[in-house]
C-alpha angles and dihedrals in degrees: 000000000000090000086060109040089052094055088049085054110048087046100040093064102043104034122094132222112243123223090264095049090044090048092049088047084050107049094042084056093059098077089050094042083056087041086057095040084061096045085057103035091051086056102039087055100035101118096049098052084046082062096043096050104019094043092136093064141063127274106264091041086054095054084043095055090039090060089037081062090053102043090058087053079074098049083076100059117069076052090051099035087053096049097039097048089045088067091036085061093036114048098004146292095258100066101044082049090056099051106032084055094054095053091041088068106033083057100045084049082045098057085055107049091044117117121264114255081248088063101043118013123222096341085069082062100040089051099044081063100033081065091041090054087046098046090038081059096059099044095052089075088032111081091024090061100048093051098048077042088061099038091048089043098050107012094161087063100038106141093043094044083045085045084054088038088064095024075066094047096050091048086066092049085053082050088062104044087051086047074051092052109040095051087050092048096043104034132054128250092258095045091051096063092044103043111336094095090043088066097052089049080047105051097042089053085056088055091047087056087054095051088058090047089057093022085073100072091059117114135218109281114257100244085049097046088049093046102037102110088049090050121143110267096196094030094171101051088035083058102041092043099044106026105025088133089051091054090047093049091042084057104048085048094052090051102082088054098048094052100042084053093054104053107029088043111021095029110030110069088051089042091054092035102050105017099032107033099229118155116265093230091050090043095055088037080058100046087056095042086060095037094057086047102050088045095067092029085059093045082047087060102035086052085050089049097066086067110023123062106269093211086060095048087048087051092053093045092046091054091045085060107051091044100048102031096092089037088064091038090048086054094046097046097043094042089229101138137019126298096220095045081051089050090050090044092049089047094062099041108080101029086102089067090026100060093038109043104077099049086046094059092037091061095054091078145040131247093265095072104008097122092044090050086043102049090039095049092042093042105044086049096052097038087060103031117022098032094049100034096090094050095043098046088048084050095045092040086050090044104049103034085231107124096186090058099116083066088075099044089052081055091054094050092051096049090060090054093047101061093039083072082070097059095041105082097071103041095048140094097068087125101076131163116255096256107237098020121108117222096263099062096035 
């Protein structure tokens, strides 16, 4: 084992990606990126599918129906993730990548093109579900998959080709706060509640075709490749019943960042739009602003995470977290300080748990059942703590009078993190370089 990890980590630091390996990291990262797009662009424009599908209730019903949609949205995945990476461990990475890619987006151009509640009644409603079951289903195997595609691909440069894998996704969650910005910019107030978010669904589920288009010319992952006709036959029972810590441990890791996705990016823009009064164009000016942050503050770690120790840089962001998280809510509700500094502020703040959390949960399990650990841990962390959060922090919000409640769910969530570091040591160092193979070929 220490043969090995030293030579992981004289070659990780210095060793350079080559164009095909960039072009394969590239390409995994673009399901998640669209993945991303449709977190933001459902919270952005919240309040205005609450309108268009819970017309016959009051405002803040409407917001709290509109998240319950999206909530459900969640209730898909951890079904989708365990049957799609199933077929990723049995028969291969490439193909689950293709299709999951292709219903993602006909789904995403599906939820804005569907009727008004005005239109169509209660079928409107039925069918907007019935395509966020169906795209919560998909996604489930997507982001998993890319990043168990990258690990496998460059193993020697995990944490940094993870860090692109999220740089690129959240690439796809700056997408939708320009997509914010621009129909805001361009449309009226009364044209943005009656098209003006179709045309951003629209419009992400366009870029998704083209990510299939492109998605098509990947190959099969190395490691997978080297080990396929050894491949697990029952992926799902080997991993519960050989690695179920790991899964635990690969869930509590995988919390932070849920819930921090949830509420900066799913809850926030309705949040400051409908409890705290800020304008929509500096909201969207802000949610860039802290976008752009956390995206190289996440390359910055993942770069770092290829020579410290991930499960210490986890530890320090955790506790950042759970330091700093009612001092932000504290500045937005009481207006002290900008919006866009705050933005900034938010966007750091969490790039120590955002560009370690997916090779950390890569390395607690092999090859064999790497996609399945992967997809179970990841999915089971954002269904009950990122899907839920923005309806659970606007109820409780509703219910208690406190709007600076989400501080402390964000705490919660950090705290969870926080003790899984403990636990990581000794599960990890699953990820390991091909021995004999230099990086370009890996």
């Amino acid at each position: 084992m220490s043969s090995i990890s030293m030579r992981r980590d004289d070659g990780a630091a210095t060793q350079r990606l080559s164009a095909s390996q960039w072009r394969m990291v590239v390409l995994a990262s673009l399901g998640g990126a669209l993945e991303f797009y449709d977190f933001v662009v459902y919270g952005v424009f919240a309040q205005y599918i609450g309108r268009a599908f819970f017309s016959m209730l009051g405002p803040m019903m409407q917001l709290v129906l509109s998240f319950a949609v999206f909530a459900i949205g969640y209730l898909s995945r951890p079904a989708g993730g365990a049957v799609l990476s199933w077929f990723g461990d049995r028969y291969g990475r490439r193909r689950v990548f293709i299709v999951s890619v292709m219903v993602v987006s006909l789904s995403t151009i599906g939820m804005g093109l569907v009727p008004s509640y005005a239109s169509w009644g209660i079928a409107a409603t039925g069918l907007m579900i019935a395509l966020r079951l169906i795209q919560g289903f998909c996604l489930g195997g997507e982001l998993p998959g890319s990043i168990t595609y990258v690990v496998e691909t460059v193993p020697r440069r995990a944490g940094f080709v993870c860090g692109v894998v999220f740089f690129c996704v959240n690439s796809g969650v700056l997408l939708a706060a320009l997509a914010n910005l621009i129909v805001h910019t361009t449309l009226s107030p009364a044209q943005v509640p009656q098209y003006g978010w179709r045309i951003a669904f629209v419009f992400g589920g366009l870029i998704g075709l083209l990510g299939f288009w492109l998605r098509r010319k990947l190959e099969e992952t190395p490691e997978f490749a080297d080990m396929k006709q050894m491949a697990s036959k029952h992926p799902l029972s080997e991993l519960m019943r050989e690695h179920g810590k790991s899964v635990l441990l690969g869930v509590a890791a995988s919390v932070a960042t849920a819930g921090y996705n949830g509420l900066l990016f799913a809850h926030m823009p309705a949040y400051l739009a409908s409890v705290l009064h800020y304008a929509p164009r500096g909201i969207a000016l802000a949610q860039n602003v802290a976008l752009a942050t956390g995206s190289v503050g996440i390359l910055i770690v993942g770069w770092l995470a290829d020579r410290v120790p991930r499960r210490h840089l986890m530890r320090i962001g955790t506790l950042l977290l759970m330091a700093l998280s009612l001092p932000f809510y504290d500045a937005l509700v009481g207006h002290r300080m900008n919006l866009v500094f705050l933005m900034f502020l938010g966007g750091l703040g969490a790039a120590l748990i955002n560009g370690t959390f997916a090779c950390i949960i890569a390395d607690l399990f092999p090859t064999r059942v790497r996609f399945s650990g992967v997809a179970i841990a990841f999915n089971l962390g954002m269904t009950i703590f990122s899907g839920p959060m923005p309806l659970v922090a606007t109820a409780l919000i509703a219910h208690s009078g406190d709007v600076t409640a989400p501080a402390w769910l964000m705490i919660g969530c950090a705290s969870i993190s926080f003790l899984g570091t403990f636990g990581l040591r000794a599960m990890s160092g699953h990820v390991q370089p091909r021995i004999g193979v230099p990086l370009s070929q890996s």
